[in-house]
C-alpha positions in Angstrom: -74.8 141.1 84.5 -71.3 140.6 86.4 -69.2 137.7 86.3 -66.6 136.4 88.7 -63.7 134.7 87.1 -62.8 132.7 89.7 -66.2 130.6 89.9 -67.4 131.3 86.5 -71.1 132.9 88.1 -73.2 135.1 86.8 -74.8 138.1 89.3 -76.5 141.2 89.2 -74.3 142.7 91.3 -71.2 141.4 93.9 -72.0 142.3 97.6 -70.9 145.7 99.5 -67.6 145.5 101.4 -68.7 145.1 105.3 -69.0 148.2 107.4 -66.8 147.2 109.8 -63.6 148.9 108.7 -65.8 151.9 107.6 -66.7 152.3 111.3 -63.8 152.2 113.0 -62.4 155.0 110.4 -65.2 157.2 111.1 -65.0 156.4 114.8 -61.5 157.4 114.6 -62.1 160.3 112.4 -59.6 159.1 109.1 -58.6 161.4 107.5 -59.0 159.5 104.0 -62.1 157.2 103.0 -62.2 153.8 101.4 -62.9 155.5 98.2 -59.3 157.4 98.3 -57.4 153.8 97.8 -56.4 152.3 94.5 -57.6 149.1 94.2 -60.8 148.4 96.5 -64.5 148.4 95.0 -66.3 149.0 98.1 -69.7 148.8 96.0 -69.2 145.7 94.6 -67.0 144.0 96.8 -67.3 140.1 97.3 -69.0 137.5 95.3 -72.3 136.4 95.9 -71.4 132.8 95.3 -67.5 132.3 96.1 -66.9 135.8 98.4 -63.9 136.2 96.0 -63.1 139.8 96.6 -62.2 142.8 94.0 -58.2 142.1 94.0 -59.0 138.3 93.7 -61.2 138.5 90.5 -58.3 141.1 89.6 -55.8 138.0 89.9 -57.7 135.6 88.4 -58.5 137.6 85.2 -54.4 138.3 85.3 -53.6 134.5 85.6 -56.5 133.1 82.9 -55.8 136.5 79.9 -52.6 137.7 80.3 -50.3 135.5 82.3 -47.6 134.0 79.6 -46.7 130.7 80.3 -46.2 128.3 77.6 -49.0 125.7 77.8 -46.5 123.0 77.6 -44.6 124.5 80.9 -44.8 123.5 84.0 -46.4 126.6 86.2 -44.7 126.7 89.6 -46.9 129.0 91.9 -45.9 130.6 95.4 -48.7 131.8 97.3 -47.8 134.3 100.2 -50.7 134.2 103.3 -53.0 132.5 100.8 -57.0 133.4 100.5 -59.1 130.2 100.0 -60.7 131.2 97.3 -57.5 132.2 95.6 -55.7 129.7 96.4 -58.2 126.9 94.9 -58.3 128.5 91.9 -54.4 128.9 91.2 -54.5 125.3 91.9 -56.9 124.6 89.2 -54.6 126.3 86.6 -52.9 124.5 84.2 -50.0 122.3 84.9 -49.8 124.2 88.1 -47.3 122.8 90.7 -48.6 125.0 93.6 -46.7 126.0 97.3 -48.3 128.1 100.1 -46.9 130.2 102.7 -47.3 132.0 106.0 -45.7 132.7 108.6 -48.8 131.7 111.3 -51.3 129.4 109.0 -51.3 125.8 109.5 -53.1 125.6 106.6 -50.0 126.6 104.6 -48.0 123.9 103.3 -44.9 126.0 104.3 -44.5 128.1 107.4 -42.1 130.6 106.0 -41.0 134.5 107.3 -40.9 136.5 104.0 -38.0 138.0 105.0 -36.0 135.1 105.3 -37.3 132.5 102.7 -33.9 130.7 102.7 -35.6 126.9 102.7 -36.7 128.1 98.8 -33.7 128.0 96.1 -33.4 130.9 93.9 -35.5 131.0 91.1 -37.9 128.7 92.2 -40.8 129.8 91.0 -43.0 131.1 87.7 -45.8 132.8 89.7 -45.9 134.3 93.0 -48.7 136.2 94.3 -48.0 138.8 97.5 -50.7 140.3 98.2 -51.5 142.3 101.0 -48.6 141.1 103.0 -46.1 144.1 102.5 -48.1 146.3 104.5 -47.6 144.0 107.7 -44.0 143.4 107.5 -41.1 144.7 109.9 -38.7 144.9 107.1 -40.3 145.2 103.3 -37.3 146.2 101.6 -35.8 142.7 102.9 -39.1 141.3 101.8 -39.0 142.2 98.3 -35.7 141.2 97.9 -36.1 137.8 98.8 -39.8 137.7 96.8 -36.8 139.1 93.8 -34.5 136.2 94.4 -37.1 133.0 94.1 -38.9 134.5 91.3 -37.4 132.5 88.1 -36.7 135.0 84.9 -39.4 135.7 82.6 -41.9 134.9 85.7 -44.3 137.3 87.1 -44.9 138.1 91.0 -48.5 140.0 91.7 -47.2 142.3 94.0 -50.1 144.3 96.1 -50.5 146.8 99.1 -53.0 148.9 100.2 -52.2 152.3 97.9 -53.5 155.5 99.1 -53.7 157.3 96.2 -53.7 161.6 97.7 -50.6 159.9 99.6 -47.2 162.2 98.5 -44.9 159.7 101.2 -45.2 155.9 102.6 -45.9 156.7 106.3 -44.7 153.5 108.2 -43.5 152.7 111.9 -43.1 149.0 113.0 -42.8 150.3 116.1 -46.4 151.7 116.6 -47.9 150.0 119.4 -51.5 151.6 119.9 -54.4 149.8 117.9 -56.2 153.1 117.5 -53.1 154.8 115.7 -52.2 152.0 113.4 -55.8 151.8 112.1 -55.8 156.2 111.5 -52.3 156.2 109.9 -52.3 152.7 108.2 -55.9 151.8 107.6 -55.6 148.2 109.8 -54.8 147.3 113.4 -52.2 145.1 112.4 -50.7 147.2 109.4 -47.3 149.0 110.1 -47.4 151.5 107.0 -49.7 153.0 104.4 -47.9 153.3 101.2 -48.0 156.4 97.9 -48.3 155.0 95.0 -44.1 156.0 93.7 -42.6 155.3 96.5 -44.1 151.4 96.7 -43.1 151.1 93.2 -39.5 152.5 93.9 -39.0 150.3 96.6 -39.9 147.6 94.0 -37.4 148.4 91.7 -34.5 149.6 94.2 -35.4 145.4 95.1 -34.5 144.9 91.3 -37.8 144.2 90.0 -38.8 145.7 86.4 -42.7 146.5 86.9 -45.3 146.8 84.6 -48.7 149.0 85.9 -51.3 147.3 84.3 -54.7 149.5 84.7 -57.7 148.8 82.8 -56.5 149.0 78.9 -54.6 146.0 79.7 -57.5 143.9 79.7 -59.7 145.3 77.5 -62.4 147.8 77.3 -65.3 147.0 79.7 -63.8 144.4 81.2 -62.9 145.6 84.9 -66.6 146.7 85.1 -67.8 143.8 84.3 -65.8 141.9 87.1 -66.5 144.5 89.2 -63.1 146.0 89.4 -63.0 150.0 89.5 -61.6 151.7 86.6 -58.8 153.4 89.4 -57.8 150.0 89.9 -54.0 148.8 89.3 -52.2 145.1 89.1 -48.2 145.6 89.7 -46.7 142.9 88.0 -43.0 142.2 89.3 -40.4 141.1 86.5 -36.7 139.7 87.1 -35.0 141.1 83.9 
């Protein structure tokens, strides 16, 4: 049996990923397949119960097992272009004081442009969770930096794109216009690069993040596949030293 960590369920298996992105590569003849990326179970995708998805169970099992907050601490949380799912759960954690942003949502509490997050003070927070955002940004290098600034020391930021793993450079251009050209060279109509796995951790660090890679021995022996995680999978964990 499987378990999700974010509703606590119990399932034979998670659902597929849809075929809709899986068309539209074939249609366009991709040259890489969905089983080429880093962290994405295509297999066992979404939750039966909560539709929590791969990365989110990946999160959850981050914030419950390894995430070091003292329990006596307040836990302030930013959470960039928050999922539903997610975003209920962080809320649930323990003396979690939790913010949302986006730059569109309403349903954010703050409408906020990564790159500029000046209405934030430095430091501001204990958690943030960016994920899946870097990938759609004009600017990431001005995004990280600012993720860098409001991160307090000794937090952690969960800091995720889309990693092709054959990739040997980032190919990006915010500049791309056709919808059939961003979705063969960045995987997503809306995406404006597709990054290697160095370079989106050097951008990281040049940002002054410490990171720590933490693969499947970080959480124990069995456990990814249990949660339906692939054994490829990878959480980058952003540090301010």
């Amino acid at each position: 049996m499987r378990t999700c960590p974010v509703c606590s369920n119990r399932f034979p298996n998670f659902y597929p990923m849809g075929r809709g992105h899986l068309e539209i590569a074939n249609r366009l003849n991709v040259f890489h397949s969905a089983d080429d990326f880093e962290t994405l179970n295509i297999g066992q995708y979404s939750c039966p119960e909560c539709s929590a998805s791969d990365r989110d169970r990946l999160y959850a099992l981050y914030a419950m097992h390894l995430l070091n907050n003292p329990p006596d601490k307040e836990l302030r949380i930013l959470d960039i272009a928050p999922a539903a799912v997610l975003s209920s759960f962080l809320r649930s954690l323990p003396k979690a004081r939790y913010r949302s942003a986006d730059l569109y949502s309403p349903l954010a509490d703050d409408i906020v442009d990564i790159m500029d997050m000046h209405i934030y003070a430095a430091e501001s927070f204990d958690l943030i969770v960016c994920s899946h955002v870097l990938e759609h940004v004009r600017d990431d290098r001005k995004a990280m930096s600012e993720l860098f600034r409001v991160l307090a020391r000794n937090g952690s930021a969960i800091l995720m794109v889309p990693i092709l793993l054959q990739a040997t450079h980032t190919d990006e251009d915010p500049d791309e216009k056709s919808v059939d050209e961003r979705w063969a060279r960045f995987g997503q109509d809306d995406h404006v690069r597709l990054y290697s796995k160095n370079d989106f951790i050097s951008r990281l660090k040049q940002s002054g993040f410490e990171i720590d890679a933490l693969s499947s021995q970080a959480f124990g022996e069995g456990v990814f596949r249990q949660h339906g995680i692939t054994e490829r999978s990878v959480l980058y964990i952003g540090r301010k030293p």
